[in-house]
C-alpha positions, 0 to 999 in steps of 0.5 A: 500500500502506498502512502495514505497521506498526502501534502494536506490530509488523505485525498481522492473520490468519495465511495472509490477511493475514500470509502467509508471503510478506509475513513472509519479504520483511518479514524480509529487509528487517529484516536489511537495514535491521537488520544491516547494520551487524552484518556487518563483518571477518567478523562474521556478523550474528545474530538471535534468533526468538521464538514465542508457540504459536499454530498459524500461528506454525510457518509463520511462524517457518519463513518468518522464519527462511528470510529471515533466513538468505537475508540472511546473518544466523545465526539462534538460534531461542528457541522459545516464549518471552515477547515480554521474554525475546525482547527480553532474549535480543536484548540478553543475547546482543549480537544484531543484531536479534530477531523475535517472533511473535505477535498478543499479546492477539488472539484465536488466528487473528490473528498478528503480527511485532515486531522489536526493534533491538541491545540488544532495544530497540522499534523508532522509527518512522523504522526502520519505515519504511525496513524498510517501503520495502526491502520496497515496493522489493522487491516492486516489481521490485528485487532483494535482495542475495542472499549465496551458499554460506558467505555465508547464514546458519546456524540453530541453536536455543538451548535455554539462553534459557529458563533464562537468562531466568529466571534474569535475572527471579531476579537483579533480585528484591528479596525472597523471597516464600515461603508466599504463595499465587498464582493464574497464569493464563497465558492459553494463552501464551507464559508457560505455562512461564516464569511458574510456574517464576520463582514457584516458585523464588521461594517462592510456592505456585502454582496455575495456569490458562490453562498447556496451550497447544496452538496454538488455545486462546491467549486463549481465555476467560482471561488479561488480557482475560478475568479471570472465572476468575481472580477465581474460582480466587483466591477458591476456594483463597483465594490472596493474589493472582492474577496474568493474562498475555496472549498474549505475556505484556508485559502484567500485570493482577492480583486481590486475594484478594477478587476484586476486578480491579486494573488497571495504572494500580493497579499502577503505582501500587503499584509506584511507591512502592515503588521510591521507598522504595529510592531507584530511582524516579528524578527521583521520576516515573512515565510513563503514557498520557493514558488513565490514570485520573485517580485515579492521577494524583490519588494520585501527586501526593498522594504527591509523586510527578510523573506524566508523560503521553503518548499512548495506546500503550506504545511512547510510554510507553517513548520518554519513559521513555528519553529523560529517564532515568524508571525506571518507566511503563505502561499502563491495560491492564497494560503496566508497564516497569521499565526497569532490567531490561526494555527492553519491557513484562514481564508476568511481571517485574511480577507479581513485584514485585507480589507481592515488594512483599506479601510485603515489607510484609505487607499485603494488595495491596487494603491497597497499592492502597487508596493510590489511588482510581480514579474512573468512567470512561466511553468512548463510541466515535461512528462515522462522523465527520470525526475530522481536526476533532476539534480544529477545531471551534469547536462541540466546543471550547465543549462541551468547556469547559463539561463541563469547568467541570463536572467542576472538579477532580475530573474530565476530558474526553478525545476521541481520534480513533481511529488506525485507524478512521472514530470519535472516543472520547469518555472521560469521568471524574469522581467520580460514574458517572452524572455521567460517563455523563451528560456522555460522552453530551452530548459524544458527540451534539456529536461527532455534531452537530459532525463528522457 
């Protein structure tokens, strides 16, 4: 069996690939690996379960609920609520352990289980793996340790999360934001009612897209994957901003009132200086990715503020941001951490500051994002290649120098096997499109070349 865990949580199509089984064993594991130490002179270890409203979340959440109360974990169910309110909710509460299922930005068919640690805190690798090799074990023949009569757990649905998450996103606003005009697109999520409530009761006039779920229509045509009808609705009310959530709402993207898309790399950006002018951007550093785009980098440092870079993922992101005491850092893609007030991406969180930090200063957000210029960036995927030699090859080496000398200061080159599949991503910036497209394609035919 290959590994269960990807980069976020266990992923694929609901009753194929997820089945209610492999949710109900993978659950079971959880709260033996997770709750274990939970269970002690009569403490009965607990559990918060979140949902976004995809229809196969209902079977899956029956069959996460089950396994936990087998194993002696008492369940709060949340109901839909965003991934951060699960992760907050777990923290909030001194749960043992929180379940959140969703597929996040994936289209409707797919579903997903992430657990969270005590404290809502993201999962490390190693507890993957022993949550991983409880559930191979069972599978394999040996017996769970199954509790009887008032030894199984209880299950009990906590209507107050929705309120005391909002609440929470209330407390840690620095400002209010009342007559500023916000478009939501909610994406059919988990954020449909949470979003547009923190907004109002901060002052914004709202108009919302994206807010009827009804289990198969999440992600469909809108949200942060596709922002056609946001960039529309903001320039048809003339509203300030727009404001696009995914699935399970941990990622926040944006549009300026002239339609223009504002990314992460953007918003970080924004939100950086910001928290430097209130003396909470500590060791004045900002977290990204590798894949952030150099023209962040360029205005951060023109600012005096550190950029630290890890690999492709918020996960990674996250551990450096706990591991030196960094207070902000994010994605490309939108997953933007405050760490002061969020242990995960909080998509609503950010849309908040964002929106708090125009209503503060008075300027348009293309006037906030204007301190940063963002250069071309061509991605080339080249399939079909021995990925282990990407960093091997002598040939690839001498290519990557050359198109480096190249691009000087005002540009770089990235390859990047893919985690999952059989290509190499061939990323290529510079200050000029053509320029970028031009050396993305001689890079990818030496890839091609070199690893075919």
């Amino acid at each position: 069996m290959g590994r269960l865990f990807g980069t976020d949580g266990v992923r694929g199509v609901a009753n194929a690939d997820l089945t209610a089984e492999l949710a109900l064993g993978l659950s079971v594991a959880a709260a033996h690996v997770l709750a274990e130490a939970g269970t002690f002179e009569g403490h009965r270890a607990t559990a918060v379960v979140g949902r976004d409203p995809r229809a196969s979340g209902e079977f899956l959440e029956a069959a996460v609920v089950a396994g936990l109360a087998s194993a002696g974990v008492d369940v709060l169910r949340v109901g839909v609520l965003p991934t951060p309110a699960v992760a907050y909710l777990t923290g909030a509460l001194g749960a043992d352990l929180g379940v959140m299922l969703s597929a996040s930005h994936n289209a409707m068919p797919d579903n997903g289980i992430k657990f969270f640690a005590r404290g809502g805190h993201k999962l490390a690798d190693e507890l993957e793996d022993r949550i991983e090799s409880v559930y191979e074990d069972h599978r394999t023949g040996a017996p769970w340790d199954r509790p009887t009569g008032s030894g199984v757990g209880r299950v009990s649905d906590y209507d107050e999360g929705f309120d005391k998450y909002v609440a929470h996103l209330m407390g840690v606003l620095p400002n209010r934001f009342d007559g500023l005009k916000v478009v939501l697109d909610e994406a059919h999520g988990a954020a449909a009612r949470v979003s547009p409530e923190a907004f109002a009761r901060a002052g914004a006039e709202i108009i919302t897209i994206g807010a009827e779920p009804d289990g198969l229509n999440i992600n469909d045509g809108c949200g942060s994957t596709h922002l056609g009808l946001l960039k529309q609705t903001v320039l048809e009310h003339g509203a300030d901003l727009g404001i696009a959530h995914d699935g399970d709402a941990d990622r926040c993207l944006a549009v300026d009132a002239n339609g223009e898309e504002v990314d992460g790399d953007q918003i970080l950006a924004v939100l950086a200086l910001s928290m430097r002018e209130a003396g909470h951007l500590r060791e004045d550093t900002v977290v990204a990715t590798v894949m952030s785009n150099l023209g962040f980098k360029l205005a951060m440092e023109s600012e005096g503020i550190n950029v630290v870079q890890t690999g492709v993922g918020d996960r990674y992101v996250l551990e450096s941001m706990k591991e030196h005491g960094y207070a902000l850092g994010g994605e490309q893609s939108g997953h933007v951490i405050i760490l002061d007030h969020a242990t995960t991406g909080d998509g609503t969180l950010t849309g908040l500051m964002l929106a708090a930090r125009i209503a503060a200063t008075g300027k348009s957000l293309a006037e906030l994002t204007g301190v940063m210029r963002r250069l071309p960036q061509v991605l080339v995927n080249v399939p079909d290649v021995d990925k282990s030699r990407v960093t091997t090859s002598g040939e690839l080496a001498a290519a990557v120098a050359d198109a480096e000398r190249e691009l000087g200061t005002t540009g770089r080159v990235l390859l990047r096997p893919s985690g999952t599949e059989p290509l190499v991503r061939v990323m290529v910036e510079a200050a000029d499109i053509e320029q970028a497209r031009s050396v993305a394609g001689r890079l990818a035919d030496v890839v091609k070349s070199a690893l075919g």
